[in-house]
Steps between C-alpha positions, in 0.01 A plus 500: 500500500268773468307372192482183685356636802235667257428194308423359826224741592383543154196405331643282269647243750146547683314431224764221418445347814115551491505299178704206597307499841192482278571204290604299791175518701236490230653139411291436818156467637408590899321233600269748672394681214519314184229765260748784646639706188806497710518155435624261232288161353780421215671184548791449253545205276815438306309310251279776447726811587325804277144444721454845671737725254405728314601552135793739512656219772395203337701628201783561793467163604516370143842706455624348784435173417652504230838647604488234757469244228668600189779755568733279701506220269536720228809666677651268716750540721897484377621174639861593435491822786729409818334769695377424816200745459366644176473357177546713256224423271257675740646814331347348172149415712472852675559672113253310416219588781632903408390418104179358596406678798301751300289251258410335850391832663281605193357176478376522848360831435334419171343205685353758782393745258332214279284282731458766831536831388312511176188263635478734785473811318195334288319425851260729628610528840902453347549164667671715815411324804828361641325160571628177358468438092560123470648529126410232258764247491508514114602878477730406802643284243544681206675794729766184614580404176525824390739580767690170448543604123612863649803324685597257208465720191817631359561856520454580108180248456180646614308369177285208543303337739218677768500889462430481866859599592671831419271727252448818638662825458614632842481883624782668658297372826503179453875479367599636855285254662638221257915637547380503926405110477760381244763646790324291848457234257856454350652543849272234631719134354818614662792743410632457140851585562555352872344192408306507848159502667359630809208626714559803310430370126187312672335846678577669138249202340245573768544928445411352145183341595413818712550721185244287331304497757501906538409537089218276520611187398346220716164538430232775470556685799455899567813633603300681806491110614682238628555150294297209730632247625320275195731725276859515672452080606553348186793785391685404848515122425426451151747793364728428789525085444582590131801754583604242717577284237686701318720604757591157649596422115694783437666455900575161411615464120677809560642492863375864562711591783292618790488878535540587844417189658548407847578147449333205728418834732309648256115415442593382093816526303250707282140530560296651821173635373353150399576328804270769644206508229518112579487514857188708476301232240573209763258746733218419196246332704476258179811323607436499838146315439710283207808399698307402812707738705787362381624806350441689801840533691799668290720207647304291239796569246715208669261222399554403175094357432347826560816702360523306153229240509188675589266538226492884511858582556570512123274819503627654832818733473641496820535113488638513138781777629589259745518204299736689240709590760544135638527341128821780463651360844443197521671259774530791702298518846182825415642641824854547364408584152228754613546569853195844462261261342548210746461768788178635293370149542472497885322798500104412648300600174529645169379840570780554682733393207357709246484785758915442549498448098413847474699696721811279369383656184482840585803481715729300293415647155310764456706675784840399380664778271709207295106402376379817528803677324412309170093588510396728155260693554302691256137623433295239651775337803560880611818653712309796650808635656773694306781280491822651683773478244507572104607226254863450502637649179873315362766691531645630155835422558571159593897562605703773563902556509659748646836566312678643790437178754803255474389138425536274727756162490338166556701380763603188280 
């Protein structure tokens, strides 16, 4: 309990926080200050997801993308398991994320380093001004496919094609930084051996996207200032919408078994921090002017033309969490199924939803030591505490018999 208690009041689960807290609200404009900095004017599109990334993410986004497309129907499920939870071929699927992890991670970084870092060095002024770069949508392009190619390639073929992806030669540096993401990112699909997914697995994508975000890696930002809201937007929904799909594949083909979860009294048999980034975007002014005030009310989840009919609520998270949920349960009443969400929806505005989000975040997960207990930390996600016991070492002999003790008869 003591390393929990420090975790608590360290800086990594403030910083944590801070960061989730961050991509939430700058997916929304105050209506009282739209030129803030503070505030956000990205609107996300599905049909035009990379708008707003920058290179290093776009390839992300590419990767993604194409996990979420290819790898399942490459390895599908084994339709001759009896388990109730876990197929087994997500052992195959997670081996392959660990092979891969590291051609996806470089590719990311040779993006960043190709189109930010090395343009900026050539300007006078070294492009440092933590404003807004709207990238051209053809290098946001070429850093998709070459992520896409970075998740498909085999292991052994890295001839061919774009030498966008994986070129460089890394320092000792950079292989620590590389070995730090490869861990938050191969812990972030589910557990490989318990055949499961949780909150926990989730927050350990999300410590991934804070890494990046601490080395540099969503735009051309100084590190003595904070990402705007222009910047973290399109990573919160566009990054987000594409993890999504992944994990409601993998969930689904799979049967993940839900790590931790609460059942109906939970928020999600899996998720929580997307039902919170999309409570925040429904406070974008833009759908509030778009909707006609329809989206106004969180009780607007029980009517079925604003909830899957509107024309916006393909591109709007919160509704799409909800609508996954229902399509999973279906012919069962929302306020059996999902008893926390039905009492979110008859709360007076969505401010205080995302606010309630939060804390159920903070509380739930990143205070729980069965989430926290998992956490790696390492040179960028830092334990500043020294932790209270030593690794356990196996003991170096496994039995012992004592030739004086009399065995015992089984009494049959």
């Amino acid at each position: 309990m003591k390393d929990m208690n420090n975790f608590k009041h360290s800086p990594a689960k403030r910083d944590l926080l801070s960061f989730v807290t961050t991509l939430g609200r700058s997916t929304f404009t105050a209506s009282t200050s739209t030129s803030s900095s503070s505030s956000s004017s990205y609107i996300y599109n599905r049909s035009n997801p990379l708008v707003g990334l920058s290179p290093g993410m776009a390839s992300l986004h590419g990767s993604l993308n194409a996990i979420a497309t290819n790898w399942l129907r490459e390895i599908p499920p084994d339709a001759s398991a009896r388990a109730r939870f876990g197929n087994p071929k997500f052992k195959e699927w997670h081996e392959r994320l660990v092979r891969r992890s590291r051609s996806i991670i470089e590719c990311m970084m040779d993006c960043h380093v190709k189109y930010v870092v090395v343009p900026a060095s050539e300007d006078e002024d070294g492009g440092l001004n933590g404003g807004v770069e709207l990238w051209d949508m053809e290098v946001l392009e070429k850093c998709s496919l070459a992520g896409q190619r970075a998740a498909m390639e085999c292991e052994d073929d890295n001839s061919g094609g774009d030498t966008t992806t994986t070129t460089t030669t890394t320092t000792t540096q950079q292989e620590k930084v590389i070995v730090e993401l490869q861990a938050y990112l191969h812990q972030a699909f589910g557990h490989q051996i318990r055949l499961d997914y949780g909150t926990g697995h989730e927050c350990s994508f999300y410590i991934f996207l804070y890494s990046l975000c601490k080395i540099g890696l969503f735009g051309n930002i100084p590190k003595t200032k904070t990402p705007s809201a222009d910047i973290m937007a399109p990573v919160a929904l566009s990054i987000t919408f594409q993890y999504l799909q992944i994990c409601r594949g993998i969930q689904t083909e799979y049967m993940l078994e839900p790590a931790g979860s609460h059942g109906v009294w939970g928020l999600d048999d899996y998720h929580c921090v997307p039902f919170y980034i999309g409570a925040c975007q429904i406070q974008n002014v833009f759908y509030k002017d778009a909707s006609g005030g329809c989206f106004d009310r969180p009780s607007c989840i029980h009517d079925d033309s604003v909830l899957i009919h509107s024309e916006e609520s393909d591109s709007m998270l919160y509704f799409t969490c909800i609508r996954y949920i229902k399509s999973l349960k279906k012919g069962v009443p929302f306020f059996e199924s999902s008893p926390m969400l039905n009492d979110i929806g008859q709360l007076s505005n969505w401010a205080k939803v995302s606010g309630g989000l939060l804390r159920l975040f903070e509380g739930e997960v990143l205070d729980k030591k069965p989430v926290v207990q998992h956490f790696v930390f390492g040179d960028i996600f830092k334990a500043s505490w020294n932790p209270s016991e030593s690794e356990r070492e196996a003991p170096s002999i496994t039995f012992k018999h004592d030739p004086h003790q009399i065995d015992s008869v089984a009494p049959w």
